[in-house]
LUMLUMDREN-2810 file (N, C-alpha, C; in Angstrom, 1 decimal):
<atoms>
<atom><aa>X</aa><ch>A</ch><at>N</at><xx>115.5</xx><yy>150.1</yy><zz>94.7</zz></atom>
<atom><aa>X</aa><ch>A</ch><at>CA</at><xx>115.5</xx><yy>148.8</yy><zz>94.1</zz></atom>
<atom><aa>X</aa><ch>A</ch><at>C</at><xx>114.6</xx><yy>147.9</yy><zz>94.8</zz></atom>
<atom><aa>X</aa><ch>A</ch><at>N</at><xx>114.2</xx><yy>147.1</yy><zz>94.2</zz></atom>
<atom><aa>X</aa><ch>A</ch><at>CA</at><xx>113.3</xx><yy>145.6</yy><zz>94.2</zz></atom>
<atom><aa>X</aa><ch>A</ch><at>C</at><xx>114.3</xx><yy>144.7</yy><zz>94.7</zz></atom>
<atom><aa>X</aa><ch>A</ch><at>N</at><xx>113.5</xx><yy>143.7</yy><zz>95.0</zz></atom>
<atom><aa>X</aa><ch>A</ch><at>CA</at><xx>114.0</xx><yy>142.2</yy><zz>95.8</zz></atom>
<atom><aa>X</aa><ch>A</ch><at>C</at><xx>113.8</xx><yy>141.4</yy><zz>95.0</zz></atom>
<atom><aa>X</aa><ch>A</ch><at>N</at><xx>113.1</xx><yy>142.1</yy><zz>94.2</zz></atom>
<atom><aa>X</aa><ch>A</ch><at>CA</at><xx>112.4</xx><yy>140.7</yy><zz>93.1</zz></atom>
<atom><aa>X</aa><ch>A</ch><at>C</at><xx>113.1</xx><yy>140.4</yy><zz>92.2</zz></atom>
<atom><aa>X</aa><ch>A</ch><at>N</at><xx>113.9</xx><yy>138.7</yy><zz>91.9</zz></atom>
<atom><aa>X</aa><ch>A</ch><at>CA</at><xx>114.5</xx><yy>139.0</yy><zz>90.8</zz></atom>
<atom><aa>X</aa><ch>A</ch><at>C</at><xx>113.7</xx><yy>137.7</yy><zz>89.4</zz></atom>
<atom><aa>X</aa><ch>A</ch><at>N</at><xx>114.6</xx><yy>137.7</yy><zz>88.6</zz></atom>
<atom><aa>X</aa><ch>A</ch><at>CA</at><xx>114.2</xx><yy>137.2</yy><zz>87.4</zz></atom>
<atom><aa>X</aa><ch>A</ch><at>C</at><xx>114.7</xx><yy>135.8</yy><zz>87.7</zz></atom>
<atom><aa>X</aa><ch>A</ch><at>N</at><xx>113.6</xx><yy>134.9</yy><zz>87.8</zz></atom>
<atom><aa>X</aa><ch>A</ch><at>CA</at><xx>114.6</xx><yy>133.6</yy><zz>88.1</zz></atom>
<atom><aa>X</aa><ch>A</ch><at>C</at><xx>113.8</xx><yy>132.5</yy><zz>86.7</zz></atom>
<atom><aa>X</aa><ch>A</ch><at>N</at><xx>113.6</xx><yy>133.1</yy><zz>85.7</zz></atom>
<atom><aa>X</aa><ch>A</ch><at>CA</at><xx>113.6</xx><yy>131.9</yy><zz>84.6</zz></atom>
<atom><aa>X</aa><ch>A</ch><at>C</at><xx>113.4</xx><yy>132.8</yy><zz>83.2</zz></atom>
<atom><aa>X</aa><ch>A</ch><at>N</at><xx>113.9</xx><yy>132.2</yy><zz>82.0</zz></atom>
<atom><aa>X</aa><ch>A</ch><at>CA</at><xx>113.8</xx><yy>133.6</yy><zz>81.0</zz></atom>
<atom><aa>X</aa><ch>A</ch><at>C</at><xx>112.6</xx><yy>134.0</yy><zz>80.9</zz></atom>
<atom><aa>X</aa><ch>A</ch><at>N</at><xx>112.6</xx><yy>135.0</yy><zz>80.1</zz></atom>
<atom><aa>X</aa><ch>A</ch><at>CA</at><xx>111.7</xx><yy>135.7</yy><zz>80.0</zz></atom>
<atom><aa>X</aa><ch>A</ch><at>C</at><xx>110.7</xx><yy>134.9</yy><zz>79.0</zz></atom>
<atom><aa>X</aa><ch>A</ch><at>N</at><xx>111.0</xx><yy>134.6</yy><zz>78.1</zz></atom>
<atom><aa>X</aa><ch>A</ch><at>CA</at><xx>110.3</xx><yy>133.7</yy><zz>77.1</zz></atom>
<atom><aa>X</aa><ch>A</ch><at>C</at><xx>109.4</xx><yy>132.2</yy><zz>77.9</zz></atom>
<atom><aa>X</aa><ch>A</ch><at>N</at><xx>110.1</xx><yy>132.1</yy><zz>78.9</zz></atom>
<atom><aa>X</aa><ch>A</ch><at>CA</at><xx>109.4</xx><yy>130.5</yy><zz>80.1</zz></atom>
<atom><aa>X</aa><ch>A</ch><at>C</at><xx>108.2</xx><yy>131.3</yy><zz>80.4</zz></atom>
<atom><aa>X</aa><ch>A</ch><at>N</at><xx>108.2</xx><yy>132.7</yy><zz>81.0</zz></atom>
<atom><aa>X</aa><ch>A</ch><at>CA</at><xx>106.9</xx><yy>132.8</yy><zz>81.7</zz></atom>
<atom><aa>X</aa><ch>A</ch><at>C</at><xx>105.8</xx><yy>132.9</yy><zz>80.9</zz></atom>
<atom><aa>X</aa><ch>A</ch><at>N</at><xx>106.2</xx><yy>133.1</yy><zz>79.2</zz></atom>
<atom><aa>X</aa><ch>A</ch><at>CA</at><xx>104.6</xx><yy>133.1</yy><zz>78.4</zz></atom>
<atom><aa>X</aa><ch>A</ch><at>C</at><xx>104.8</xx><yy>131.5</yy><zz>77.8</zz></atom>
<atom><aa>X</aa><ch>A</ch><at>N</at><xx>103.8</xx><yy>130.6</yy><zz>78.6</zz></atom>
<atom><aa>X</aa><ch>A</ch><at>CA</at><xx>104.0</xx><yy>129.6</yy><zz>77.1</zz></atom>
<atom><aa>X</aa><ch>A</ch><at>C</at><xx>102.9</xx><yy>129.6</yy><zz>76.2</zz></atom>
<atom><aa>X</aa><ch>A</ch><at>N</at><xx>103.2</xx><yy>129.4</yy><zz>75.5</zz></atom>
<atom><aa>X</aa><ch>A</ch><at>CA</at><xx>102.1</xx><yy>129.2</yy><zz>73.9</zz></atom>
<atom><aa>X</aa><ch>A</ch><at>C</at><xx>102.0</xx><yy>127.4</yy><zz>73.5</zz></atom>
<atom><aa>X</aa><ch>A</ch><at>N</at><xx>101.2</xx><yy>127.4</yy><zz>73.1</zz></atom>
<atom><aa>X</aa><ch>A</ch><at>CA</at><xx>101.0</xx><yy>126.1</yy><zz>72.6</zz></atom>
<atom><aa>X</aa><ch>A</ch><at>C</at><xx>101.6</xx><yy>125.4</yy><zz>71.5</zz></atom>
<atom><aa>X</aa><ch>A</ch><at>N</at><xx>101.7</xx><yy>124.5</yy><zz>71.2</zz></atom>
<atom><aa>X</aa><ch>A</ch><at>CA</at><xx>102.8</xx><yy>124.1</yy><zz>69.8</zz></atom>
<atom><aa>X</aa><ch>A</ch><at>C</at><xx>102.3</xx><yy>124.4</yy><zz>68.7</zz></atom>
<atom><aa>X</aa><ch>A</ch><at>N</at><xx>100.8</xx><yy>124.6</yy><zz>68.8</zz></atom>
<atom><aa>X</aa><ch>A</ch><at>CA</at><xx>100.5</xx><yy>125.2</yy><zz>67.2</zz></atom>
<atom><aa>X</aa><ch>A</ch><at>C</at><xx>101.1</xx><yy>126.8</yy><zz>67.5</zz></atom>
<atom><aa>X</aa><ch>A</ch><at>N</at><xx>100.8</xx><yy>127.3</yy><zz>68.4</zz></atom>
<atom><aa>X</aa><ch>A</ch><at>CA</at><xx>101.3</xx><yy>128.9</yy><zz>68.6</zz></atom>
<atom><aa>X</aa><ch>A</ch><at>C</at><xx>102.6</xx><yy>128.8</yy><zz>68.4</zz></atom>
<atom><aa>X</aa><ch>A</ch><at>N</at><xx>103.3</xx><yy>127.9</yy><zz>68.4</zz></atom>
<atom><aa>X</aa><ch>A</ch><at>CA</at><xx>105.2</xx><yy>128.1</yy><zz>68.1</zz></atom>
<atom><aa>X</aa><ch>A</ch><at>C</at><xx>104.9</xx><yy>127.8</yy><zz>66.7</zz></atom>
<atom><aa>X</aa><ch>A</ch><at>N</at><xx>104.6</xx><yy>126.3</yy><zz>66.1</zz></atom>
<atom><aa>X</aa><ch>A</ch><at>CA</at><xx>104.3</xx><yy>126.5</yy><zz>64.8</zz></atom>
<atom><aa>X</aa><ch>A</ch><at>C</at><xx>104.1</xx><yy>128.0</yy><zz>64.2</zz></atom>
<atom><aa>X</aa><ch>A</ch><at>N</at><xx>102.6</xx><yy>128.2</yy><zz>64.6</zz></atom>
<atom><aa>X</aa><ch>A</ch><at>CA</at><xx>102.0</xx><yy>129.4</yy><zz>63.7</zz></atom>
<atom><aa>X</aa><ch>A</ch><at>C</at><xx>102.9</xx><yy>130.3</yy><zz>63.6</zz></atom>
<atom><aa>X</aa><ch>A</ch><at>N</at><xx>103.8</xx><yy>131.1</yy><zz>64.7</zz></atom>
<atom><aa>X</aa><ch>A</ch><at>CA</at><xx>104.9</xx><yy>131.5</yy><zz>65.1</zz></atom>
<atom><aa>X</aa><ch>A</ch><at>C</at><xx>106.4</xx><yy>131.7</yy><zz>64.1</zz></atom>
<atom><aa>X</aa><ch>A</ch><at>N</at><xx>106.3</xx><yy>130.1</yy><zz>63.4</zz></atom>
<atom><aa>X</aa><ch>A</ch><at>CA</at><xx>107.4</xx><yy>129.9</yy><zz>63.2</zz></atom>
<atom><aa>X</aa><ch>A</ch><at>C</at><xx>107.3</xx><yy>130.3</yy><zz>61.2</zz></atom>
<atom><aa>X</aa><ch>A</ch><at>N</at><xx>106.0</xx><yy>129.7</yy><zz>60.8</zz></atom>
<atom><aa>X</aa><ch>A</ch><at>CA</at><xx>105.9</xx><yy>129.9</yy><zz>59.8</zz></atom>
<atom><aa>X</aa><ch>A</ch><at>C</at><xx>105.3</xx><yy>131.3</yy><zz>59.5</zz></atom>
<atom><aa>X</aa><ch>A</ch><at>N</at><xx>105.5</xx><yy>132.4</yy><zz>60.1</zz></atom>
<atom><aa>X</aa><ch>A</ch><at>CA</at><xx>105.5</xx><yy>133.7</yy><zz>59.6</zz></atom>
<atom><aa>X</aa><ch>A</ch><at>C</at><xx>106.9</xx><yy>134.2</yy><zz>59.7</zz></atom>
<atom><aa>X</aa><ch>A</ch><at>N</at><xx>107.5</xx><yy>133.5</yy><zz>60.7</zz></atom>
<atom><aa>X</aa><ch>A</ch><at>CA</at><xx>108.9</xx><yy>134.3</yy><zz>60.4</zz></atom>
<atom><aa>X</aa><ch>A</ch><at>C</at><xx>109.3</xx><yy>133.6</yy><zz>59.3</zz></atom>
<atom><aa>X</aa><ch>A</ch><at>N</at><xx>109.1</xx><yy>132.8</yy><zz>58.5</zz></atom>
<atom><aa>X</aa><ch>A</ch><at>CA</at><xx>109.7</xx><yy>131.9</yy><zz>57.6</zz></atom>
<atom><aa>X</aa><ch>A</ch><at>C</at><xx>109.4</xx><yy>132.6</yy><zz>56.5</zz></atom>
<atom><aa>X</aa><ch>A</ch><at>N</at><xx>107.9</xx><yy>133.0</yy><zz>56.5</zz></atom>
<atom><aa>X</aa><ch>A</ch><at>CA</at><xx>107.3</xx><yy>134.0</yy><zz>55.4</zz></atom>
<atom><aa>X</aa><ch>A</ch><at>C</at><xx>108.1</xx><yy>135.2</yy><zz>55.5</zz></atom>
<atom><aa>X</aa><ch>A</ch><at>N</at><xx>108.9</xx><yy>135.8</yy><zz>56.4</zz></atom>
<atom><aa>X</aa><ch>A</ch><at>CA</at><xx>108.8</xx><yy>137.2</yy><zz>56.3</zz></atom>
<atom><aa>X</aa><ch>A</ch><at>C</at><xx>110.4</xx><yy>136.7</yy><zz>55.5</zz></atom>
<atom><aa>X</aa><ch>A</ch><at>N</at><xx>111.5</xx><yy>136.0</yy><zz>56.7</zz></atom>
<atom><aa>X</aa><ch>A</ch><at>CA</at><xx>113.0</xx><yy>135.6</yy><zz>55.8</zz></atom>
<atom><aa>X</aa><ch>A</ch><at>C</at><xx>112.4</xx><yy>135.4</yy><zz>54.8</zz></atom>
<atom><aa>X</aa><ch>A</ch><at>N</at><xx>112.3</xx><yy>134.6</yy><zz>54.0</zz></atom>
<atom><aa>X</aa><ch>A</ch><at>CA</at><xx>112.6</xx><yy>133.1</yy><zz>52.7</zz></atom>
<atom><aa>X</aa><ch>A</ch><at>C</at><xx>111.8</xx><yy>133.1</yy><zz>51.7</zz></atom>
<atom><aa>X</aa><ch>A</ch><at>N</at><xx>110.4</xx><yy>133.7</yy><zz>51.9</zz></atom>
<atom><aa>X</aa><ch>A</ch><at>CA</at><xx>109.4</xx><yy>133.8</yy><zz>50.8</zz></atom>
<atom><aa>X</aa><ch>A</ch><at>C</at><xx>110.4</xx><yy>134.0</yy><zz>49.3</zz></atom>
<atom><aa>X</aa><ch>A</ch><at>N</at><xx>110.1</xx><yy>133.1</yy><zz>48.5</zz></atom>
<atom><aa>X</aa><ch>A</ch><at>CA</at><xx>110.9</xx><yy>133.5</yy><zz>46.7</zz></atom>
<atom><aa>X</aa><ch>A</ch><at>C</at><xx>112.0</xx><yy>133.3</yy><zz>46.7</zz></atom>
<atom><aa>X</aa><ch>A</ch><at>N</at><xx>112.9</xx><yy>132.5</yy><zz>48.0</zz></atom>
<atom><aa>X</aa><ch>A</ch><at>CA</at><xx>114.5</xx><yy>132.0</yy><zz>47.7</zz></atom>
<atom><aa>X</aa><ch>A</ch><at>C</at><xx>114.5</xx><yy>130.7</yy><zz>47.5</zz></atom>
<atom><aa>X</aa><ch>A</ch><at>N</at><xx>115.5</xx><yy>130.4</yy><zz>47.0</zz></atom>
<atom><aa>X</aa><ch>A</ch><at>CA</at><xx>115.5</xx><yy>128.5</yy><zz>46.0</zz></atom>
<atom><aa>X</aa><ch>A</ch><at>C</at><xx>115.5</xx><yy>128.0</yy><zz>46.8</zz></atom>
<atom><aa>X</aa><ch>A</ch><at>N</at><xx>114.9</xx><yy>126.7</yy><zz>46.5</zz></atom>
<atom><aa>X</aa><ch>A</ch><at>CA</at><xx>114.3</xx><yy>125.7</yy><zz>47.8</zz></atom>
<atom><aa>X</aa><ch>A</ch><at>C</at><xx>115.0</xx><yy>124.8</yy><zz>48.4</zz></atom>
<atom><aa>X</aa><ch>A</ch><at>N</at><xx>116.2</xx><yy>125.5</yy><zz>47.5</zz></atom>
<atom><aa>X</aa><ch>A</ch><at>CA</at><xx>117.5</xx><yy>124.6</yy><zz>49.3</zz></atom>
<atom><aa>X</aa><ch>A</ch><at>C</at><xx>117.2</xx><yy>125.7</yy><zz>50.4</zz></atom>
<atom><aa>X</aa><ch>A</ch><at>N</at><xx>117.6</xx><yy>126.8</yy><zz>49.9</zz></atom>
<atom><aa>X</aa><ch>A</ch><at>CA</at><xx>117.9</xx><yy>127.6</yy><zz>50.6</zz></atom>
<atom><aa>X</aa><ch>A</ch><at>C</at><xx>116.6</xx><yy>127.7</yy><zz>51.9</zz></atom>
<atom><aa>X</aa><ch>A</ch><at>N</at><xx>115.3</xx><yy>127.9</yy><zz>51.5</zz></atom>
<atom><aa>X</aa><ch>A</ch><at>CA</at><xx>114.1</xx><yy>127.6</yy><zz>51.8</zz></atom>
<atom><aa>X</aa><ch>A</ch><at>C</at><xx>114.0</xx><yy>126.0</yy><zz>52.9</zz></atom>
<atom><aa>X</aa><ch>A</ch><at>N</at><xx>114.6</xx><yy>124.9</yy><zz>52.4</zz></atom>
<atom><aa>X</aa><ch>A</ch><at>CA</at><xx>114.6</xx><yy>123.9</yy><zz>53.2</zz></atom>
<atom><aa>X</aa><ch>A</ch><at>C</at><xx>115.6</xx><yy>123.7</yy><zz>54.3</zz></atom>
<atom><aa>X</aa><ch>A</ch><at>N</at><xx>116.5</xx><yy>123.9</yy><zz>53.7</zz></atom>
<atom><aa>X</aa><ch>A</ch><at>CA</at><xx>117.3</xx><yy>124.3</yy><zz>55.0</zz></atom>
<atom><aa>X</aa><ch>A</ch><at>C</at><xx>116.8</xx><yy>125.4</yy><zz>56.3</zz></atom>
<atom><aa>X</aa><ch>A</ch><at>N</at><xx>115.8</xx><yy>126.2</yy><zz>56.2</zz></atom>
<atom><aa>X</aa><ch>A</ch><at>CA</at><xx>115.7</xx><yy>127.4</yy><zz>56.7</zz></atom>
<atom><aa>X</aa><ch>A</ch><at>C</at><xx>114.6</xx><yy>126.7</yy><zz>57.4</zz></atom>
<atom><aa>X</aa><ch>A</ch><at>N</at><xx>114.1</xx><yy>126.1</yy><zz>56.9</zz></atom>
<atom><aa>X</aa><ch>A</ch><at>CA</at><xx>112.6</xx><yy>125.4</yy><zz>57.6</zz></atom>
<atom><aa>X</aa><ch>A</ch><at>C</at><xx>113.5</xx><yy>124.6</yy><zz>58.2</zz></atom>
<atom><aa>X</aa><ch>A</ch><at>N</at><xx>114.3</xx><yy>123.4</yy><zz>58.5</zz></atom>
<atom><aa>X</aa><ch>A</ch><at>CA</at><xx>114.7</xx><yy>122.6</yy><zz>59.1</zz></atom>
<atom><aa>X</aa><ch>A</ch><at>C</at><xx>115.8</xx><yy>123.3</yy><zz>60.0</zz></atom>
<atom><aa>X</aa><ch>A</ch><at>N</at><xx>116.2</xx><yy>123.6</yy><zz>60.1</zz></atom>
<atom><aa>X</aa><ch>A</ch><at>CA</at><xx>117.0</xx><yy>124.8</yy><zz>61.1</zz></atom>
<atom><aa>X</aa><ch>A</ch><at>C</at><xx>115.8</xx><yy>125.2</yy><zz>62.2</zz></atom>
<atom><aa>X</aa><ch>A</ch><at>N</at><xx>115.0</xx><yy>126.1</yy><zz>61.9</zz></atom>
<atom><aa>X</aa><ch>A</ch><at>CA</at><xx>114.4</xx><yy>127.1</yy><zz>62.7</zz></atom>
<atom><aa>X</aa><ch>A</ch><at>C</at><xx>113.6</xx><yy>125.6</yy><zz>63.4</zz></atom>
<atom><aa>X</aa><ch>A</ch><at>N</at><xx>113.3</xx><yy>124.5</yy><zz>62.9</zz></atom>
<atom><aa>X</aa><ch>A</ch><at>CA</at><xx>112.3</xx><yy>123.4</yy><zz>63.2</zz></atom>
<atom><aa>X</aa><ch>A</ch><at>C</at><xx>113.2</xx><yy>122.8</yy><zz>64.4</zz></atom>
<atom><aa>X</aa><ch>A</ch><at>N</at><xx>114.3</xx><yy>122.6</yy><zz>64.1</zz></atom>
<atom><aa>X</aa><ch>A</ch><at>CA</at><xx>115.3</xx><yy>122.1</yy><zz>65.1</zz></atom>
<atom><aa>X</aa><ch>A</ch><at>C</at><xx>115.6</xx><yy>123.0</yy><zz>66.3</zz></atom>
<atom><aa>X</aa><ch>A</ch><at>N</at><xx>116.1</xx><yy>124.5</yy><zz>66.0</zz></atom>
<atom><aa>X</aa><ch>A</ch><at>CA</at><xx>116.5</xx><yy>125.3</yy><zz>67.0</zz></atom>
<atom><aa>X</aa><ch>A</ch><at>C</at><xx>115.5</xx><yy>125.8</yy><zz>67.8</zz></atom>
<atom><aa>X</aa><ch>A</ch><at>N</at><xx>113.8</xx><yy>125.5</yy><zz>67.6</zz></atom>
<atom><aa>X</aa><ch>A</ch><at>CA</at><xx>112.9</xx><yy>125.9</yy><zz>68.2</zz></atom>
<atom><aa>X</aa><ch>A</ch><at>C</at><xx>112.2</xx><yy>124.8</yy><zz>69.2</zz></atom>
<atom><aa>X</aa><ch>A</ch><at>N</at><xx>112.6</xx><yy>123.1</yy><zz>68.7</zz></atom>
<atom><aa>X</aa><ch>A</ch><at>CA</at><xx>112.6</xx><yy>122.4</yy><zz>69.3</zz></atom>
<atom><aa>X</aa><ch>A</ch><at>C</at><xx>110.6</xx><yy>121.9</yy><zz>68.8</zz></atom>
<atom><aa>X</aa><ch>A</ch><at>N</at><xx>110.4</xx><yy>122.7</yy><zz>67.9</zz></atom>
<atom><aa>X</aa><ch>A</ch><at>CA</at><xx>108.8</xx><yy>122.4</yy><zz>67.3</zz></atom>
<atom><aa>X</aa><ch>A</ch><at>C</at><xx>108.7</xx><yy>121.0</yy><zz>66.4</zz></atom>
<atom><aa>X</aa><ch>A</ch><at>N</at><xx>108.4</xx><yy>120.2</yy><zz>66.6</zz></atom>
<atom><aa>X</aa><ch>A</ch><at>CA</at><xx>107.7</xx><yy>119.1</yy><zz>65.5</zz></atom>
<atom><aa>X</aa><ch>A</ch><at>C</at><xx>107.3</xx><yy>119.1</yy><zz>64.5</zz></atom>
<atom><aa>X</aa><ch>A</ch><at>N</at><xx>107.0</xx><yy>118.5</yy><zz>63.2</zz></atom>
<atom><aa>X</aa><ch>A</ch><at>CA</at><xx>106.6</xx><yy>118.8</yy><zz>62.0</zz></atom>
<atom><aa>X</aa><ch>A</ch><at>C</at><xx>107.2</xx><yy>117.6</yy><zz>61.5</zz></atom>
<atom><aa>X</aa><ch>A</ch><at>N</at><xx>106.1</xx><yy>117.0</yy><zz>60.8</zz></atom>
<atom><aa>X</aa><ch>A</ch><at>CA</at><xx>106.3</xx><yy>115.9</yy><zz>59.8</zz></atom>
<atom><aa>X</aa><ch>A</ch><at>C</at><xx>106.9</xx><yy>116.1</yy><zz>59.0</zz></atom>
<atom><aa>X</aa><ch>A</ch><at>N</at><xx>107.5</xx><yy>115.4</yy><zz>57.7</zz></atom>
<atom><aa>X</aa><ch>A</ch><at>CA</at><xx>107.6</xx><yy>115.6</yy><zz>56.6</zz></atom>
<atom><aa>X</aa><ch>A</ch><at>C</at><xx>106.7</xx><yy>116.3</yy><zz>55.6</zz></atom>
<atom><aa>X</aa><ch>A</ch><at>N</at><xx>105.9</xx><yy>115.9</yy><zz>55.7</zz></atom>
<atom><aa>X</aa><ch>A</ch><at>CA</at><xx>104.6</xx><yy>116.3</yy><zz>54.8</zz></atom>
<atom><aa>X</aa><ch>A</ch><at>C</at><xx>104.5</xx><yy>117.6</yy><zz>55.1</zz></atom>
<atom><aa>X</aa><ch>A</ch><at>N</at><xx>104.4</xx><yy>118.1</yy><zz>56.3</zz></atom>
<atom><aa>X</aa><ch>A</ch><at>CA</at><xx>104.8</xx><yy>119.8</yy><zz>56.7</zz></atom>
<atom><aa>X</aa><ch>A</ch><at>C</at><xx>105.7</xx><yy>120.5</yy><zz>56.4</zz></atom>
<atom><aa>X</aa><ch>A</ch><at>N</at><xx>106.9</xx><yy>119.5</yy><zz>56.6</zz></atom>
<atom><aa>X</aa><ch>A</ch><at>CA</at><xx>107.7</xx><yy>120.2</yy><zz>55.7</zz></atom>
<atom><aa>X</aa><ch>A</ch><at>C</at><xx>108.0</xx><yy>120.4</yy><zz>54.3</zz></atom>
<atom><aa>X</aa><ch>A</ch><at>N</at><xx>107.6</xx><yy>119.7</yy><zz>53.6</zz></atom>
<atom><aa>X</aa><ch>A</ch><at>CA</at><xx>107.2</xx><yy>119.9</yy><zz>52.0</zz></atom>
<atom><aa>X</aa><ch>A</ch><at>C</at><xx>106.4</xx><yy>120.7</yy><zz>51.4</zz></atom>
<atom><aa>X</aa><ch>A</ch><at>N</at><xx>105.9</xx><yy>120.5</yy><zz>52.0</zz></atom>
<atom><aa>X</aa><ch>A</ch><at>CA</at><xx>104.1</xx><yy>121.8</yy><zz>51.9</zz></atom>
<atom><aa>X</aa><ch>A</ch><at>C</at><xx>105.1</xx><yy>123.3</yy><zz>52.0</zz></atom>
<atom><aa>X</aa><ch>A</ch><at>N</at><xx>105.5</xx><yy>123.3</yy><zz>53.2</zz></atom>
<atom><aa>X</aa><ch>A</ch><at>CA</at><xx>106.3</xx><yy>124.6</yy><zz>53.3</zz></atom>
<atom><aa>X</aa><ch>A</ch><at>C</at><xx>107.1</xx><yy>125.2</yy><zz>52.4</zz></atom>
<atom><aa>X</aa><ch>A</ch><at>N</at><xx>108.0</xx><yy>124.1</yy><zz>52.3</zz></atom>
<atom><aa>X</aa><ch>A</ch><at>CA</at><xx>108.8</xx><yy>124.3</yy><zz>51.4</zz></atom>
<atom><aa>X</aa><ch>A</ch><at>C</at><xx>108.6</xx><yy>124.6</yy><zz>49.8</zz></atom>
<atom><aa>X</aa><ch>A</ch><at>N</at><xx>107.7</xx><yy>124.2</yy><zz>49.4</zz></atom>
<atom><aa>X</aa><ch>A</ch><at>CA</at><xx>107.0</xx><yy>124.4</yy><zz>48.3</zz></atom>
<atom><aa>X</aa><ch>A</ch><at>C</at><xx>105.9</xx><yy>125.5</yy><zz>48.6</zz></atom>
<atom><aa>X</aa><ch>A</ch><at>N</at><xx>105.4</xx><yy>126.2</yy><zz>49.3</zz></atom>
<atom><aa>X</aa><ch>A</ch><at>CA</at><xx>104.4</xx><yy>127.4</yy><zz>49.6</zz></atom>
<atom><aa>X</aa><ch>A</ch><at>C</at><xx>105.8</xx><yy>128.6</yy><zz>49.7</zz></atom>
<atom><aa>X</aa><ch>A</ch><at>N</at><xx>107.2</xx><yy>128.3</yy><zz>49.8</zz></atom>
<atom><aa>X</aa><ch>A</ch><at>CA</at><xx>107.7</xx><yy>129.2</yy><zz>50.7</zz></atom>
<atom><aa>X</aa><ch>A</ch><at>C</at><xx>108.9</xx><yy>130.4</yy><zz>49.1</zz></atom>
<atom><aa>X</aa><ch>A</ch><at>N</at><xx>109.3</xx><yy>128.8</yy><zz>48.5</zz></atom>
<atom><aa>X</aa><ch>A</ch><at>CA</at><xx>109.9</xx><yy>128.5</yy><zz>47.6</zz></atom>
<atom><aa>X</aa><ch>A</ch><at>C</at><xx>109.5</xx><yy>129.0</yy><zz>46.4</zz></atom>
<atom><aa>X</aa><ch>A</ch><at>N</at><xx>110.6</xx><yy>130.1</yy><zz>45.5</zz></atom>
<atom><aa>X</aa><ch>A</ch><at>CA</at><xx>110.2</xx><yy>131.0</yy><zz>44.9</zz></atom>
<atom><aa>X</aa><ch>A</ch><at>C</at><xx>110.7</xx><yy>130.5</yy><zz>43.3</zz></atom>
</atoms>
């Protein structure tokens, strides 16, 4: 055994940039939600936008929502 231990998650030691969480965020959005009704779709963008802690205007999120929305 090692001495070395893990002292911050795993996810802290790589950071990415906020477009890289963005970019990030709207492929997993493409891969769930692509072609489900646009509640369902808006809700899913505002969730993942919240729980990721990522920024996005309104206008981003419309765009989305409407590119995402089937």
């Amino acid at each position: 055994m090692t001495d070395e231990t893990q002292d911050e998650p795993v996810l802290d030691q790589n950071t990415a940039t906020e477009q890289e969480r963005l970019d990030g965020l709207i492929a997993q959005l493409r891969a769930d939600v692509t072609g489900e009704d646009t509640a369902t779709v808006e809700a899913a963008v505002r969730r993942r936008l919240s729980d990721t802690g990522v920024e996005a205007d309104e206008d981003l999120v419309r765009r989305l929502v409407a590119e995402l929305a089937g």
